[in-house]
Each structure stands twice: as structure tokens, then as C-alpha cells.
TORTOR-310189 format. One line per field, with one value per atom (N, C-alpha, C, CB): residue in one letter; x, y, z; residue number from 1; atom name; chain. Coordinates in steps of 0.05 Angstrom, whole numbers, plus 5000, padded with zeros to 4 digits. Atoms other than C-alpha are relative to their C-alpha. Glycine has a CB too. Layout:
residu = A_...
c1 = X_...
c2 = Y_...
c3 = Z_...
num = NUM_...
atome = CA_...
chaine = A_...
END
This chain:
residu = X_X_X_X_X_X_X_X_X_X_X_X_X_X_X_X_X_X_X_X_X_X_X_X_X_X_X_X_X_X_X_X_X_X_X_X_X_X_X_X_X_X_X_X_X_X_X_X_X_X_X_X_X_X_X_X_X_X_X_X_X_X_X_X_X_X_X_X_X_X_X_X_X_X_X_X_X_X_X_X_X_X_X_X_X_X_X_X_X_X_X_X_X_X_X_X_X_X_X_X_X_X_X_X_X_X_X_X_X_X_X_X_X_X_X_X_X_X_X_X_X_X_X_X_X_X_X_X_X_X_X_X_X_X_X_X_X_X_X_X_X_X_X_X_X_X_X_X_X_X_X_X_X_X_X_X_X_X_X_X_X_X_X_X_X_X_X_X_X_X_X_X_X_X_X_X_X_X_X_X_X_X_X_X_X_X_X_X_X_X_X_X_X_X_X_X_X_X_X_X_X_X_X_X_X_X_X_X_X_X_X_X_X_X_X_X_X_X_X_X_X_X_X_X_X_X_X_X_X_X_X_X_X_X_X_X_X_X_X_X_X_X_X_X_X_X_X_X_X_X_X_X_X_X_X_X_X_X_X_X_X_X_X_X_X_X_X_X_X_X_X_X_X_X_X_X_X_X_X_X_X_X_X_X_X_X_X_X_X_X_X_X_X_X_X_X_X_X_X_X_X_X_X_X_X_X_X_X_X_X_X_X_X_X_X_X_X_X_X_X_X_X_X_X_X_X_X_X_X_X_X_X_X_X_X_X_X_X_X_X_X_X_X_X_X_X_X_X_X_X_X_X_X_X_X_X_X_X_X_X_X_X_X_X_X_X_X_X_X_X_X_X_X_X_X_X_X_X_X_X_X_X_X_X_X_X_X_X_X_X_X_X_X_X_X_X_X_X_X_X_X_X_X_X_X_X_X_X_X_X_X_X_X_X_X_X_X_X_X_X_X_X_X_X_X_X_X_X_X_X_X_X_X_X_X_X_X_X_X_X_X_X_X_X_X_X_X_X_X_X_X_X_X_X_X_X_X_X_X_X_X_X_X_X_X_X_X_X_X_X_X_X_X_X_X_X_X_X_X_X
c1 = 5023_6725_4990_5006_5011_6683_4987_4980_5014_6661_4979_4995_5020_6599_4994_4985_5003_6611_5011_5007_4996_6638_4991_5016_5014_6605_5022_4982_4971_6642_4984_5018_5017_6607_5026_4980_4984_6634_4993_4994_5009_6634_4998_5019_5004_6605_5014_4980_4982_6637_5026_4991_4975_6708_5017_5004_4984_6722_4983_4987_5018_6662_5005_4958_5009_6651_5017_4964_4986_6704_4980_5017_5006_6655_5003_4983_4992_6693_5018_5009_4983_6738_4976_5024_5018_6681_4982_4989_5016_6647_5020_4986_4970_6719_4998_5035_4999_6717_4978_5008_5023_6645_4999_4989_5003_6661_5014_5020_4989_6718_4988_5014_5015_6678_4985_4986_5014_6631_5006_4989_4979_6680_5011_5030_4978_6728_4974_5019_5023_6663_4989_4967_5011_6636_5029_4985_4973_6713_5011_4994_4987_6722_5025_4977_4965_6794_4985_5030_5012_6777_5026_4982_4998_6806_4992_4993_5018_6807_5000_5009_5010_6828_4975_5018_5025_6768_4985_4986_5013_6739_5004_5006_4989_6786_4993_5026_5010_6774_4973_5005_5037_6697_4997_4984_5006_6706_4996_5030_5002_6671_4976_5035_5021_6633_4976_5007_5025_6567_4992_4995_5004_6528_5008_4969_4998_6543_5029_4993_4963_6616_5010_5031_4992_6623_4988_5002_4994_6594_5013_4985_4981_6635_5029_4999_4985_6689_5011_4993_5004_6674_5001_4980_5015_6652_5037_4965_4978_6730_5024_5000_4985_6767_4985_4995_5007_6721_4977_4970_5013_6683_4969_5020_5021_6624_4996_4993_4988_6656_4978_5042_5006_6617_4964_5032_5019_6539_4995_4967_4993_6550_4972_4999_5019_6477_4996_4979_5006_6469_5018_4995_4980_6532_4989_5036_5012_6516_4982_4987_5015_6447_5009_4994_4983_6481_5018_5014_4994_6527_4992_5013_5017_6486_4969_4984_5020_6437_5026_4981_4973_6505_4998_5042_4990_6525_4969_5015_5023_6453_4993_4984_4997_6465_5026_4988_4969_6543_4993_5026_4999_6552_5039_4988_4974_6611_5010_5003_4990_6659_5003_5018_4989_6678_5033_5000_4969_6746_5011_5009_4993_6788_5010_5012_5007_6778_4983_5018_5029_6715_4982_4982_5016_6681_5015_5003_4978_6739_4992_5040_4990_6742_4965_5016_5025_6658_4997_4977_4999_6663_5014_5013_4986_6714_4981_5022_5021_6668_4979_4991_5023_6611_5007_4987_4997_6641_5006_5031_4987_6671_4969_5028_5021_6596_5001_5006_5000_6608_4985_5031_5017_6553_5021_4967_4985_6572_4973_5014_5014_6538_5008_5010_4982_6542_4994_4976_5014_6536_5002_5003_4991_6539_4976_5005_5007_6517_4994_5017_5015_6494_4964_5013_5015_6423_4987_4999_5009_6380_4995_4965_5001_6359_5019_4983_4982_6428_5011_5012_4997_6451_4997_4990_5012_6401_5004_4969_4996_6411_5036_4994_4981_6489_5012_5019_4987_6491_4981_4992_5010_6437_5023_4978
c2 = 4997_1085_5029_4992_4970_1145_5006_5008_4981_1195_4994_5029_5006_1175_4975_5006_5019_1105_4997_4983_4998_1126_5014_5002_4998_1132_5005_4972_5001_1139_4987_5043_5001_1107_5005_4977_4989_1140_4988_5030_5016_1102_5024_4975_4981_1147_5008_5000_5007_1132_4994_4978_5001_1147_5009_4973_4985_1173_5032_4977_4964_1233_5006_5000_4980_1250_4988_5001_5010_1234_4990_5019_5004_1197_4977_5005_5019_1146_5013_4974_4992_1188_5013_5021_4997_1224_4983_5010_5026_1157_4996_4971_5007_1145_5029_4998_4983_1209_5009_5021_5011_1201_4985_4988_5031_1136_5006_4973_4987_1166_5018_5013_4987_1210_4988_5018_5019_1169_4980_4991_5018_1119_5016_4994_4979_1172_5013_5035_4979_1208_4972_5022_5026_1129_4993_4970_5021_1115_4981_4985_5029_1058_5008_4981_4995_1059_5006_4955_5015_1075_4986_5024_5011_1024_5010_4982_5000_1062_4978_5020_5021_0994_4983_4982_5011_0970_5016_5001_4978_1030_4994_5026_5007_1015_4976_5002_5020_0948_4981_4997_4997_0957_5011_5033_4981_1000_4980_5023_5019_0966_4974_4985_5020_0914_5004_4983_5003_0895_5004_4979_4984_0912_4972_5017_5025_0835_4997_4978_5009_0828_5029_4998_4987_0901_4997_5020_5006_0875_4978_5003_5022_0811_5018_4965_4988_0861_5008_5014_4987_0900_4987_5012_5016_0840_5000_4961_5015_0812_5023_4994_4975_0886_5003_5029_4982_0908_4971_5042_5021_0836_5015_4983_4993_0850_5028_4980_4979_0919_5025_5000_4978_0963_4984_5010_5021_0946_5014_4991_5002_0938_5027_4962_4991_0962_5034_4986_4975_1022_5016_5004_4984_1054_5004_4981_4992_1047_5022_4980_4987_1076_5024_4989_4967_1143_4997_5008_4988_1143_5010_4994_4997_1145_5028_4963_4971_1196_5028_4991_4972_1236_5013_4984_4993_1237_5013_4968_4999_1252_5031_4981_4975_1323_5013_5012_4989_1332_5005_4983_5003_1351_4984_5027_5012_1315_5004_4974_4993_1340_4984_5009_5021_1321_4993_5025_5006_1291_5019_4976_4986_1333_4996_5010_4998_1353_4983_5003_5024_1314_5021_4971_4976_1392_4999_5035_4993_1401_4967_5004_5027_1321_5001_4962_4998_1325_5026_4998_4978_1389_4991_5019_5017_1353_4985_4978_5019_1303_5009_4983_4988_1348_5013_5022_4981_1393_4974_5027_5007_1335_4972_4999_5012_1306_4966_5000_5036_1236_5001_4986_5001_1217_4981_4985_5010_1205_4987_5034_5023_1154_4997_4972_5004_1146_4968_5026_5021_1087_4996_4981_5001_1067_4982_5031_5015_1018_5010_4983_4988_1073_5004_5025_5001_1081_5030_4994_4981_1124_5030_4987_4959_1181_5016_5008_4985_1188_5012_4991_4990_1190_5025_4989_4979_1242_5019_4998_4975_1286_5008_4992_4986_1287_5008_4985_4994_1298_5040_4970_4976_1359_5026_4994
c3 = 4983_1601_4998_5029_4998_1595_5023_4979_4973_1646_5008_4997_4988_1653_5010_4987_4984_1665_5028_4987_4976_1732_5023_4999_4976_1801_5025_5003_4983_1864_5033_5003_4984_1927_5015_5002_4969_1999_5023_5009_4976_2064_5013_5015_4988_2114_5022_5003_4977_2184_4993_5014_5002_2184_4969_5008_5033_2103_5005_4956_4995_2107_5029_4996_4978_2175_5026_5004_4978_2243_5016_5014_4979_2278_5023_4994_4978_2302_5013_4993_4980_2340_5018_4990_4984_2363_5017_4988_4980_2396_5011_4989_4984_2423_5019_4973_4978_2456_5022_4990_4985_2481_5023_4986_4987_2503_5031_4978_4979_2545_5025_4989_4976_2584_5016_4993_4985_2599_5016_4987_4983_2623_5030_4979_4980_2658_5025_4975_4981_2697_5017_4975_4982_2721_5012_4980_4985_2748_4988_5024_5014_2698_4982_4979_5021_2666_4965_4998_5027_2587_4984_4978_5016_2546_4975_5007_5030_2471_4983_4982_5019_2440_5003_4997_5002_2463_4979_5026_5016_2418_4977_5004_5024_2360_4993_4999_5005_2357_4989_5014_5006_2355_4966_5027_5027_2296_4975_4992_5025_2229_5008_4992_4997_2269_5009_5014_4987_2285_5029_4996_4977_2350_5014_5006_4987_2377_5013_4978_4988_2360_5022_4960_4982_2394_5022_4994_4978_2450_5019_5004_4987_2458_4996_4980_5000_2451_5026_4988_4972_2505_5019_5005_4967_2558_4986_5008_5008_2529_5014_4965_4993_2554_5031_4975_4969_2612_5022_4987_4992_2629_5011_5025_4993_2674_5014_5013_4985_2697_4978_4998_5013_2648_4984_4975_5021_2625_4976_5013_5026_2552_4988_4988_5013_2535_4997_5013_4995_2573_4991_5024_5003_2553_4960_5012_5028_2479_4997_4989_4988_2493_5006_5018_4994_2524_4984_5031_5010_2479_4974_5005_5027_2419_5001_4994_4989_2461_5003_5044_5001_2473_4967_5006_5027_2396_4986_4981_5008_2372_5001_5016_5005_2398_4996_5019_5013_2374_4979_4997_5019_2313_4997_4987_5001_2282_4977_5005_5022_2231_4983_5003_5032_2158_5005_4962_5001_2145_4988_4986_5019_2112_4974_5009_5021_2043_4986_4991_5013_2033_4995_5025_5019_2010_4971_5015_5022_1959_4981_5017_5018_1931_4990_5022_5013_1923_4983_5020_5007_1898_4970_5020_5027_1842_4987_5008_5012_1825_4990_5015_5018_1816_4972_5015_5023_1769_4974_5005_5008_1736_4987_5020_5014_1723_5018_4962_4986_1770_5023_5010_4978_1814_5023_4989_4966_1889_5013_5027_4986_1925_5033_4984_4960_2012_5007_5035_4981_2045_5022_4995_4975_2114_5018_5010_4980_2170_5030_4999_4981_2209_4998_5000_4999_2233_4971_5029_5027_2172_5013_4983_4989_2221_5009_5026_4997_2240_4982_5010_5023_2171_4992_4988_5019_2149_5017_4988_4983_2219_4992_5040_4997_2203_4968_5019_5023_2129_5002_4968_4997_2147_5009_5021
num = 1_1_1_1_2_2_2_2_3_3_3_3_4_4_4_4_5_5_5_5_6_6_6_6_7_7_7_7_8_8_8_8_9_9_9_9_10_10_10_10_11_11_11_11_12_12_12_12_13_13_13_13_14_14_14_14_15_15_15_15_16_16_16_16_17_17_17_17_18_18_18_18_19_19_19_19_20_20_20_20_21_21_21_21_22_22_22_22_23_23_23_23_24_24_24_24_25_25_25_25_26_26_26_26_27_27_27_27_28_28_28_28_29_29_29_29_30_30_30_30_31_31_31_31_32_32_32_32_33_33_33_33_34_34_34_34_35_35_35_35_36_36_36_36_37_37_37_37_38_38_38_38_39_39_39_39_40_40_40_40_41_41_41_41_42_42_42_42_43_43_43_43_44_44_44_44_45_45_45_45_46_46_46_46_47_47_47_47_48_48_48_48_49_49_49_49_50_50_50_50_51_51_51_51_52_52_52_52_53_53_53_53_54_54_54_54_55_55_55_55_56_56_56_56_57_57_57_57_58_58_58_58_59_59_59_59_60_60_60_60_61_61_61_61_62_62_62_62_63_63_63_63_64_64_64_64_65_65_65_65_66_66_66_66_67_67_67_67_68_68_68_68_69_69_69_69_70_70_70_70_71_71_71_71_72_72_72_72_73_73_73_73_74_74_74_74_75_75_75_75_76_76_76_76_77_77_77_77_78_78_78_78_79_79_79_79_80_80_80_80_81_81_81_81_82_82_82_82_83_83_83_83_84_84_84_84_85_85_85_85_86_86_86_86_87_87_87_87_88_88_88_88_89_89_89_89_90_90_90_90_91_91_91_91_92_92_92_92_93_93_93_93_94_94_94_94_95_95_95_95_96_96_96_96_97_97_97_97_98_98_98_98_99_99_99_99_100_100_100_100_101_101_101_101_102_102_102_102_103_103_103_103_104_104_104_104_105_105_105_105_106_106_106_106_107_107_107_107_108_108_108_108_109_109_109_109_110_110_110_110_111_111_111_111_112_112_112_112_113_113_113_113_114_114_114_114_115_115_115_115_116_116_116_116_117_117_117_117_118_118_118_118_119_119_119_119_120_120_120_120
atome = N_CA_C_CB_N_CA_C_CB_N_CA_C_CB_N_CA_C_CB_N_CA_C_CB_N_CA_C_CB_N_CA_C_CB_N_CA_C_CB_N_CA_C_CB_N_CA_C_CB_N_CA_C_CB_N_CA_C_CB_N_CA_C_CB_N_CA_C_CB_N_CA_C_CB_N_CA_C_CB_N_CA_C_CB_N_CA_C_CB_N_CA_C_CB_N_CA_C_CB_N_CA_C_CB_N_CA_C_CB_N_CA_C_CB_N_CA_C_CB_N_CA_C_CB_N_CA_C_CB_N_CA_C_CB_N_CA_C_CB_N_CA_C_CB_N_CA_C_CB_N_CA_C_CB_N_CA_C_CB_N_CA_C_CB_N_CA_C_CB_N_CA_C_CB_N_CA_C_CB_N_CA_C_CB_N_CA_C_CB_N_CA_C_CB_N_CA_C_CB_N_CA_C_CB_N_CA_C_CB_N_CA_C_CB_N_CA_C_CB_N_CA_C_CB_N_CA_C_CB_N_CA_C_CB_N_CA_C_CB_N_CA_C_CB_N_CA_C_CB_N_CA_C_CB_N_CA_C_CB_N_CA_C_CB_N_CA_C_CB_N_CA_C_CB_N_CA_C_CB_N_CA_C_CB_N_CA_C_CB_N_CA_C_CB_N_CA_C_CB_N_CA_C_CB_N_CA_C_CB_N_CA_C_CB_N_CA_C_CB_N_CA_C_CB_N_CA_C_CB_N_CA_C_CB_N_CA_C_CB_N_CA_C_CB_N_CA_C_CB_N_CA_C_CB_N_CA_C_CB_N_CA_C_CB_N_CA_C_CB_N_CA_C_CB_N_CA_C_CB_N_CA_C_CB_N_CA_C_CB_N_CA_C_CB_N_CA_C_CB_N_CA_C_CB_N_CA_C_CB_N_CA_C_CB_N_CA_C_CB_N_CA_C_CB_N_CA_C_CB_N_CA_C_CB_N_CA_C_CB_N_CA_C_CB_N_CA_C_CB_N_CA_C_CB_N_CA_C_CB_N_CA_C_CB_N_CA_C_CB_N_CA_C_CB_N_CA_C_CB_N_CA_C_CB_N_CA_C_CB_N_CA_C_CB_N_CA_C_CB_N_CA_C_CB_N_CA_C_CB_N_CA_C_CB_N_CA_C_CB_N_CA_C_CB_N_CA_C_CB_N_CA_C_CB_N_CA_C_CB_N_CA_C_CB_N_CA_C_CB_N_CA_C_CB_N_CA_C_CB_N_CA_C_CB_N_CA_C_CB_N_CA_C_CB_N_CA_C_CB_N_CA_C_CB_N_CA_C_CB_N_CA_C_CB_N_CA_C_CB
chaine = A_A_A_A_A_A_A_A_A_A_A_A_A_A_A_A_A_A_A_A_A_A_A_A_A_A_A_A_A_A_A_A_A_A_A_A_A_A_A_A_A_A_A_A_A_A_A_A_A_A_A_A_A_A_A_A_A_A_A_A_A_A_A_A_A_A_A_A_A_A_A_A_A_A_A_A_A_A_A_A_A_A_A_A_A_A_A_A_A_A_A_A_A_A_A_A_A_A_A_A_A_A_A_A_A_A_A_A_A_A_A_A_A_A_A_A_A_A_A_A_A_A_A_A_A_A_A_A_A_A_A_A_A_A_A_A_A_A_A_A_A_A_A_A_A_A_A_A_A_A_A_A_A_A_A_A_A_A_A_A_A_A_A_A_A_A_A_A_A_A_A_A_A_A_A_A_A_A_A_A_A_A_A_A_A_A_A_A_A_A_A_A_A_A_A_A_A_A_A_A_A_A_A_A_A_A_A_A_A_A_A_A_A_A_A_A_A_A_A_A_A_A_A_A_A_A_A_A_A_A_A_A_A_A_A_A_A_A_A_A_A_A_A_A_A_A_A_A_A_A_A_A_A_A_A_A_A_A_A_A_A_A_A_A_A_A_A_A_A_A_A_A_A_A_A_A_A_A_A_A_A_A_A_A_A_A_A_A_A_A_A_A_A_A_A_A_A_A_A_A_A_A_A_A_A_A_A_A_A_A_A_A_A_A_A_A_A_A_A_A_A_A_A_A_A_A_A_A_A_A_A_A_A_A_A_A_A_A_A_A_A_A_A_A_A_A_A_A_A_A_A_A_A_A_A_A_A_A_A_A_A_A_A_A_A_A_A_A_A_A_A_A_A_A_A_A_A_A_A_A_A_A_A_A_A_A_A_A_A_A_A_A_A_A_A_A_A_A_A_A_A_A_A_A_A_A_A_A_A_A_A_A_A_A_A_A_A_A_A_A_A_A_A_A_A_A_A_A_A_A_A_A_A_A_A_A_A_A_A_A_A_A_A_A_A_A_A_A_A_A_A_A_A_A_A_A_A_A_A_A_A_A_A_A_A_A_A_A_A_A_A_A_A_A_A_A_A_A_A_A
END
């Protein structure tokens, strides 16, 4: 196989950038400051899925104790002014790949303006 037949695509959430700990620790506050217990496997559990199954998640951990919508909502207005770190050595491993001539590719099932505000 030669060098150039290789690409490298990167998931964005959770390989580049911690931001599922960061919505886990969001989430917490937001919980902890309304009085509601936080449940992080509710958080973990969420992680990877769609906005549906994480809210049959949620009703399944906190029932009618937390409304599903609004919490998203703030927390996605919370994260919007965090910034949220890289994983570590995801400067160093692109940094490899460049020199090394292999295009890098992102992907992710995050929204596009978040994307482009957290790769800025």
C-alpha cells in the first residue's frame, strides 16, 4: 500500500476534543444547582446516541423529575461559551500525519456551527 493511498478520518466527540466529559460536567451543575441527584450514567449512557434515544434515556433514570428539553437547551447554551480541550496528543499524532503527507478527515454528529466554533 502506498502513502498516498491512505487517509485517516477522526471522530470528533470523544477522540479530538473531551467533550463528553465536558457535557457530563455541565450536566452536573446544572443538576446539582436545581437539587436533582445527577445520575452520570445517565450521561454515559447517552454518549453516541441520537437526540430521541438520549431522551428515552433520561425519562428511564430521572422519569418526569427533570424536563428533558430544557436541560439540553442550557446545556448546549452553557457549552457554546466553554471552550473544550483536545485529547491528549491529538497536536503531536496530526502533526505526524502531516509531515508524513496523509490527509486527515473529521467527522462528527455534532451540530456544523459547533464544529466550526470548536475546531476555531
Amino acid at each position: 500500500m502506498k502513502k498516498r493511498d491512505l487517509s485517516v478520518i477522526f471522530d470528533m466527540d470523544g477522540v479530538i476534543f473531551d467533550s463528553e466529559q465536558a457535557y457530563i460536567d455541565v450536566y452536573r451543575e446544572m443538576l446539582t444547582r436545581a437539587g436533582i441527584p445527577f445520575i452520570e450514567k445517565a450521561c454515559i449512557d447517552s454518549i453516541g446516541t441520537n437526540w430521541l434515544r438520549t431522551r428515552e434515556i433520561w425519562h428511564e433514570y430521572y422519569g418526569d423529575t427533570v424536563e428533558f428539553e430544557a436541560y439540553i437547551e442550557k446545556a448546549r447554551e452553557i457549552m457554546r461559551r466553554r471552550p473544550v480541550s483536545l485529547k491528549p496528543f491529538v497536536r503531536e499524532i496530526f502533526g505526524a500525519l502531516r509531515e508524513l503527507g496523509i490527509p486527515i478527515a473529521l467527522a462528527s454528529s455534532t451540530r456544523e456551527e459547533r464544529v466550526m466554533q470548536m475546531l476555531d
